[in-house]
N, C-alpha and C positions, 0 to 999 in steps of 0.2 A: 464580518459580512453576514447579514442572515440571510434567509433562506430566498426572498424576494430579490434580494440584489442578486445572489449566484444565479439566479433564474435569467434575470436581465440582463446577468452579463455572459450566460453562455446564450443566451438568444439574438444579444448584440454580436457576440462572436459568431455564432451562425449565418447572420444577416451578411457578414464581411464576406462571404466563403464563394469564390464563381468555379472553381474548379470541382465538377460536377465528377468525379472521379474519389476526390479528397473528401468531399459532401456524403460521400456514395461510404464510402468507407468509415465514416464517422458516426452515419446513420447505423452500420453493420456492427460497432463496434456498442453503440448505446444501446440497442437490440441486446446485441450478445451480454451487456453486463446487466442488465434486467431483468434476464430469464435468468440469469445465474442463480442454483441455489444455492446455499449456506453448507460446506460439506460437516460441519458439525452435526447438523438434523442427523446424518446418517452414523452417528455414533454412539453407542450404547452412555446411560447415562453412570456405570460404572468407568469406561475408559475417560467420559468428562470430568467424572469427579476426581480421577487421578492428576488429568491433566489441570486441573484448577489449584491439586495438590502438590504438585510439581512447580508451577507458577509462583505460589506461595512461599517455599521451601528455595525458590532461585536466590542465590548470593553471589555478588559480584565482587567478595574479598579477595578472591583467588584471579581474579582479571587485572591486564595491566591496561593502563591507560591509555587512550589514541597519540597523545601527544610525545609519552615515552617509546613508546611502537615507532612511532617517526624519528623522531632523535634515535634510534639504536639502524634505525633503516640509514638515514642520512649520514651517520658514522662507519655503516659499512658499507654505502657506496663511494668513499674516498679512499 
């Protein structure tokens, strides 16, 4: 979906909406995520570069997988 349809289809969505309460708070909520800024801005660009180096350095060897997690869950709820 590009960027014209999401358009059209949250303004289709809107169009549907009579609960002026709900409308009311949705409007509060697109407001609020608007103003939002990026809390990265407010990080030195030494702790970014850690974190970018920490991202990089992430391995997922030592992880078990969702599906084993489930099977050892469902083993011991019987």
């Amino acid at each position: 979906m590009n960027i014209l349809e999401m358009k059209g289809a949250f303004m289709g969505m809107l169009a549907q909406v009579e609960d002026e309460e709900l409308l009311r708070g949705m409007l509060e909520k697109c407001v609020e995520m608007l103003n939002r800024t990026d809390m990265l801005d407010d990080l030195s660009p030494e702790v970014l570069k850690a974190l970018e180096a920490a991202d990089l350095d992430f391995d997922l060897d030592d992880t078990i997988p969702n599906d084993a997690v489930f099977q050892q869950l469902r083993a011991w709820q019987k």
